[in-house]
C-alpha positions as CSV (number, residue, x, y, z in Angstrom):
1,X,-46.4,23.3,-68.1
2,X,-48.0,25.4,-65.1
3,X,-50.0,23.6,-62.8
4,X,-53.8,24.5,-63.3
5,X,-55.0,26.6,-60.5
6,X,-57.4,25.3,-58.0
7,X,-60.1,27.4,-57.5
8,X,-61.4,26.5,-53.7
9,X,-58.0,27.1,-52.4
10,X,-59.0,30.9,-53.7
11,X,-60.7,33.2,-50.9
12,X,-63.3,35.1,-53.0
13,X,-65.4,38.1,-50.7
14,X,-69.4,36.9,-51.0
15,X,-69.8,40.6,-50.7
16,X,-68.9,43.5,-53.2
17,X,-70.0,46.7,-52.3
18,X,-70.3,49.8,-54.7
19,X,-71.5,53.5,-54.2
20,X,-75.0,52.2,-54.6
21,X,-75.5,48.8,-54.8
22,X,-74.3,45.6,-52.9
23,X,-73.5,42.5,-54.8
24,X,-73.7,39.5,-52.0
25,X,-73.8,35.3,-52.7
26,X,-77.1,33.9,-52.9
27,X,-78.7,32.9,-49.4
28,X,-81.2,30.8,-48.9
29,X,-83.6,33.4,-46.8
30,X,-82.9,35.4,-50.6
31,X,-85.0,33.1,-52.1
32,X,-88.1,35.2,-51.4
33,X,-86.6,38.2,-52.9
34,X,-85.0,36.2,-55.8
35,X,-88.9,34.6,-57.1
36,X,-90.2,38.3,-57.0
37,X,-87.7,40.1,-59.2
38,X,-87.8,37.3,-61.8
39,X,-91.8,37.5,-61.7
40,X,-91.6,41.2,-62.3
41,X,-89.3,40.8,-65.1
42,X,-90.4,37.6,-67.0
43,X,-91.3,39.0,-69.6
44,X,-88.5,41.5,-70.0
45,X,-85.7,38.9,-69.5
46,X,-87.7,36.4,-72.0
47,X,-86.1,37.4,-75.5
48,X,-82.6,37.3,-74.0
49,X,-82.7,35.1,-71.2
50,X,-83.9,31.3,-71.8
51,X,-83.7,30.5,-68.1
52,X,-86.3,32.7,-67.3
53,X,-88.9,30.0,-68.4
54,X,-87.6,27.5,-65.9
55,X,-87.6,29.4,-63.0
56,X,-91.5,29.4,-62.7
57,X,-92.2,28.8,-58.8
58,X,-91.2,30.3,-55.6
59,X,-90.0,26.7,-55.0
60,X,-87.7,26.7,-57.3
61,X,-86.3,29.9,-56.4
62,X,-85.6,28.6,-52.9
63,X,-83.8,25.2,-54.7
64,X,-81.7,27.7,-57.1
65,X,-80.2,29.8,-53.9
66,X,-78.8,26.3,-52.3
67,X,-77.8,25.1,-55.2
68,X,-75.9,28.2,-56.2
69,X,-74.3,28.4,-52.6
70,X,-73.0,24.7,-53.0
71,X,-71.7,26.1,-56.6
72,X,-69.9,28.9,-54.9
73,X,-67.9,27.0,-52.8
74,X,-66.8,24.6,-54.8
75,X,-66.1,28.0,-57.7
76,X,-68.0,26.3,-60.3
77,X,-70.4,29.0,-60.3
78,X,-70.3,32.6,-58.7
79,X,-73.4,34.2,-59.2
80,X,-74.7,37.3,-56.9
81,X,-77.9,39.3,-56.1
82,X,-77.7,43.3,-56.7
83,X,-79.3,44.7,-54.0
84,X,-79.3,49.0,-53.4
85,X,-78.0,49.8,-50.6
86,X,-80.5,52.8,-50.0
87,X,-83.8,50.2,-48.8
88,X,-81.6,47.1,-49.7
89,X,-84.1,45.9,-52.5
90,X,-83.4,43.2,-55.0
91,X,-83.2,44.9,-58.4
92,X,-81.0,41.9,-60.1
93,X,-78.5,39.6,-60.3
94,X,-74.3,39.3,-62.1
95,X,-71.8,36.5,-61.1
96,X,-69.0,34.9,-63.3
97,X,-69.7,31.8,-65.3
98,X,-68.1,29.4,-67.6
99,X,-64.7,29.3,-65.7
100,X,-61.3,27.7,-67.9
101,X,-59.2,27.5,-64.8
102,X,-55.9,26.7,-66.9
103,X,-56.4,30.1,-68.0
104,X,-58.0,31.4,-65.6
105,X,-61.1,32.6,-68.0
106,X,-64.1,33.4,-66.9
107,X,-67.6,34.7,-68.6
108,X,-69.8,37.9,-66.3
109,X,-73.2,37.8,-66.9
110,X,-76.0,40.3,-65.5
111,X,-79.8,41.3,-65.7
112,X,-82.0,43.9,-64.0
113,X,-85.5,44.4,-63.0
114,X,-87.4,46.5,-65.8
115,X,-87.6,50.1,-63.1
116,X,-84.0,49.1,-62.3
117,X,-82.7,50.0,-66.1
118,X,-81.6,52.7,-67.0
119,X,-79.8,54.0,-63.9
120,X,-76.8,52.6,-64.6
121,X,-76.5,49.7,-61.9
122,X,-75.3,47.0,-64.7
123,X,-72.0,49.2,-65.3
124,X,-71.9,49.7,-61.4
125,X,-72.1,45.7,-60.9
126,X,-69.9,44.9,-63.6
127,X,-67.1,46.8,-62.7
128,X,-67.2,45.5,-59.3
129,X,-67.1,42.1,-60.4
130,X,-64.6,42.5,-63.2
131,X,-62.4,43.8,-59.9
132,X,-63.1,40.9,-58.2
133,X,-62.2,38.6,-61.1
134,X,-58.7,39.8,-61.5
135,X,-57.8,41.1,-58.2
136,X,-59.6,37.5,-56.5
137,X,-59.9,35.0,-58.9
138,X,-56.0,35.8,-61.1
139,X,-58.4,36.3,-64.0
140,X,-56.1,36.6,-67.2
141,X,-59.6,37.1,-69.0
142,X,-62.9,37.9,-68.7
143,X,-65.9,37.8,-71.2
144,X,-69.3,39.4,-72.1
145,X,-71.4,38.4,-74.7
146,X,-75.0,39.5,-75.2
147,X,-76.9,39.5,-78.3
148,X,-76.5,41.7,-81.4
149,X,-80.5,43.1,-80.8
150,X,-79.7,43.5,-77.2
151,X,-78.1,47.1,-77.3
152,X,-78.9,47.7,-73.6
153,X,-76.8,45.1,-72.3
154,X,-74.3,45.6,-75.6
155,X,-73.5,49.4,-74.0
156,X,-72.4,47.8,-70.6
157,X,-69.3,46.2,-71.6
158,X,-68.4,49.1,-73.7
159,X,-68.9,51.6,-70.8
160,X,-66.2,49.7,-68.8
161,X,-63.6,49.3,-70.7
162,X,-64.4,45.9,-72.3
163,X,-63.4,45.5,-76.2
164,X,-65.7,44.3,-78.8
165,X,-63.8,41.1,-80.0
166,X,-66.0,39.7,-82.8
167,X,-69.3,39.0,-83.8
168,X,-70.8,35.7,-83.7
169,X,-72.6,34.8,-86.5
170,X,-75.7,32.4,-86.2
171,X,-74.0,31.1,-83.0
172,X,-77.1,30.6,-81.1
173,X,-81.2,30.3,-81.3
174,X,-83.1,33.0,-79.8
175,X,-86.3,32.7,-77.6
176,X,-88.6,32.3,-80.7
177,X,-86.2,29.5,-82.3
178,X,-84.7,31.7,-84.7
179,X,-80.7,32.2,-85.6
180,X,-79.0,34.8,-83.3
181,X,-75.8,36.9,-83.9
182,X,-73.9,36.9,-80.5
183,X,-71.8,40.0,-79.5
184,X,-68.1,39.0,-77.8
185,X,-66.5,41.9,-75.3
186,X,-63.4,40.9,-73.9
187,X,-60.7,42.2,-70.9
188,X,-57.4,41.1,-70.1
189,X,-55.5,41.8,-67.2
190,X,-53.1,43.8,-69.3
191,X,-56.4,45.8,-70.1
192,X,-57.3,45.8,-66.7
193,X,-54.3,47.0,-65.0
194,X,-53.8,49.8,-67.3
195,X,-57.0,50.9,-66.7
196,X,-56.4,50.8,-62.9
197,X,-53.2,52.7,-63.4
198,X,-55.2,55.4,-65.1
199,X,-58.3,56.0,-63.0
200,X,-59.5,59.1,-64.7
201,X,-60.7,57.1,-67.4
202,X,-62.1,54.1,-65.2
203,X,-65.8,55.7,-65.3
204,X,-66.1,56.7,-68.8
């Protein structure tokens, strides 16, 4: 059996940068930044997004960015402000969760500010961090799931290649307590490097 791959012996860039955006580690002086997105989207992350209830100070913003850095380097957790580069402004925030390093396997998630939607800086982030996933991190998979209501976030995966693997039926409770179907996208690295090796397609 192959050895399971250690994850801190991995060098992972803390910076991605795209043709608009910048995806960067969490810093502490981010903290600011960090309590005033979620603020100005509480109520649009609330029906997809439970954690947006429990981050409900500016304290707790500042706790989250040095937890999260402690995360990084130990690749439990990799999670990253968006930030544009034109007037670097915080308009979100992507990572990779859930990591099965005998795999490796490894979950992106992502959410924007409510005048950030619609521009298309989700597919933008995702793609860089897919990259990163199996260029850095010897990904052999990498998952989205969003839920079945959600068709926003469900367009993201689809737009970057990602394949609709199954839908998950009653899997989890939404915001209001009630039953959810769960959307599953999937990429493999046989996925991914065939969509590197035909780049025309990469931005469809």
């Amino acid at each position: 059996m192959t050895k399971p791959l250690d994850p801190v012996l991995l060098d992972v860039p803390d910076e991605l940068v795209g043709p608009r955006i910048v995806l960067r580690a969490w810093r502490e002086e981010d903290a600011g930044a960090l309590w005033l997105a979620v603020e100005a989207s509480r109520a649009h992350l609330a029906p997809w997004m439970p954690w947006v209830r429990d981050h409900d100070s500016a304290e707790f913003s500042r706790a989250y960015t040095r937890r999260m850095r402690a995360k990084w380097a130990l690749r439990e957790d990799l999670p990253m402000g968006i930030w544009t580069r034109a007037g670097h402004q915080l308009i979100g925030a992507t990572g990779l969760h859930r990591f099965d390093w005998t795999v490796p396997a490894m979950d992106i998630g992502y959410w924007l500010t409510p005048d950030a939607t619609g521009h298309g800086y989700a597919s933008e982030a995702v793609r860089l961090v897919t990259a990163m996933a199996f260029d850095h991190l010897r990904a052999e998979r990498v998952t989205i799931t969003c839920s079945t209501a959600n068709t926003r976030s469900a367009a993201v995966p689809l737009r970057c290649g990602y394949l609709h693997e199954a839908t998950l039926r009653s899997e989890r409770r939404d915001h209001e307590g009630r039953l959810r179907d769960t959307l599953l996208y999937a990429m493999t690295r046989r996925d991914y490097l065939a969509r590197v090796a035909a780049p025309s397609t990469a931005g469809r």
